[in-house]
C-alpha positions, 0 to 999 in steps of 0.5 A, a space after each residue: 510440534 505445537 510451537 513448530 505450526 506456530 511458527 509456520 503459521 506466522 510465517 505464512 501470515 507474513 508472507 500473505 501481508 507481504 503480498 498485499 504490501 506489494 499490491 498497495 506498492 504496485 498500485 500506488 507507483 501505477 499512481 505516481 509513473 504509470 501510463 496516464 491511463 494506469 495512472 486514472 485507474 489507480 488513482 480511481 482505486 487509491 481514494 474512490 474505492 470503498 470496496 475492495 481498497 479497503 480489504 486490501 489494506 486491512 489485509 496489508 496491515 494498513 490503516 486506509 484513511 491513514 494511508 489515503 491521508 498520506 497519499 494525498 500529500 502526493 499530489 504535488 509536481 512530478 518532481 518531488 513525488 519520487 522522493 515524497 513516496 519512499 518518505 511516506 512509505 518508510 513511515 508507514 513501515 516503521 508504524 509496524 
């Protein structure tokens, strides 16, 4: 029975990862197609907020300076960030 909780407990630790991923992925493609608006507050969010963005990523399993650091070679024209996202997105989900 012991092994069992074990599992179910691991299971719901990566569920609950997850779920943070998908709030790092959703703010950062606010950041990358959003409205401008959207864009302004999750940009504010992705490198100014030194509260909760971080707490975020710790419970994603993410590095926030990494992260931050990776993001920041987003800034380029509109044209390449598509491809430049799921590049960096990719390596940071083979970092796991």
């Amino acid at each position: 029975m012991k092994t069992r909780d074990c599992i179910v407990g691991d299971e719901e630790k990566l569920m609950e990862v997850r779920l943070w991923q998908a709030v790092v992925v959703t703010t950062i493609q606010e950041w990358v197609s959003g409205p401008l608006r959207r864009k302004r507050e999750a940009e504010d969010y992705l490198f100014k907020d030194e509260r909760d963005f971080p707490l975020v990523c710790q419970s994603a399993g993410l590095d926030v300076g990494r992260l931050r650091s990776k993001l920041a070679r987003l800034k380029l024209p509109k044209e390449l960030r598509a491809s430049r996202f799921r590049l960096i997105w990719e390596e940071l989900s083979l970092q796991r």
